[in-house]
C-alpha positions in Angstrom: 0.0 0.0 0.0 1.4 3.2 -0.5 1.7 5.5 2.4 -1.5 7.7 1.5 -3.7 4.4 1.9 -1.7 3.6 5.0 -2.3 7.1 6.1 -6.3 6.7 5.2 -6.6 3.5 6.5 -5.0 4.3 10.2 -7.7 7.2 10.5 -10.0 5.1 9.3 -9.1 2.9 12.1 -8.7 5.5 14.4 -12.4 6.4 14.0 -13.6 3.3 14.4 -11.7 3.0 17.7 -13.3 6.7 18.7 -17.0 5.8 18.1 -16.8 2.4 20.3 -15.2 4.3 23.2 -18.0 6.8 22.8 -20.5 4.0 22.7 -20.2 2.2 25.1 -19.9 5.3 27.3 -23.9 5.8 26.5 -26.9 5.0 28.6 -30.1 2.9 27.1 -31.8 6.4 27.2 -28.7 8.1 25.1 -28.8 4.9 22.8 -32.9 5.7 22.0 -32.3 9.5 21.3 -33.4 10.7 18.2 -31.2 13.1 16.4 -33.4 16.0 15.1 -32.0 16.7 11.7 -31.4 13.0 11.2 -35.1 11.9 12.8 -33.0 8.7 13.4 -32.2 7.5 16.5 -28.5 7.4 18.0 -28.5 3.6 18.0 -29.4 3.7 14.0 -26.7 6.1 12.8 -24.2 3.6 14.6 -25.4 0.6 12.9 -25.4 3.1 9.7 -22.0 4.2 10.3 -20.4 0.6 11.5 -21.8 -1.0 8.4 
């Protein structure tokens, strides 16, 4: 890979990393909480994201 892709891919990782330490920092309530502009809740725009 060249380093560009190695670059992209370690932030890529990185931000995986970030959003399951924010995770599992959240409550059932905080899970169920519907963003307003999205009109989706958190719980969804994980999945969305993760997938």
């Amino acid at each position: 890979m060249s380093k560009r892709a190695d670059a992209i891919a370690e932030r890529i990782e990185q931000g995986g990393e970030a959003l399951a330490a924010f995770t599992e920092s959240l409550s059932e309530a905080e899970w169920q909480t519907v963003i307003p502009d999205e009109e989706r809740t958190v719980a969804v725009l994980v999945h969305h994201v993760v997938g």
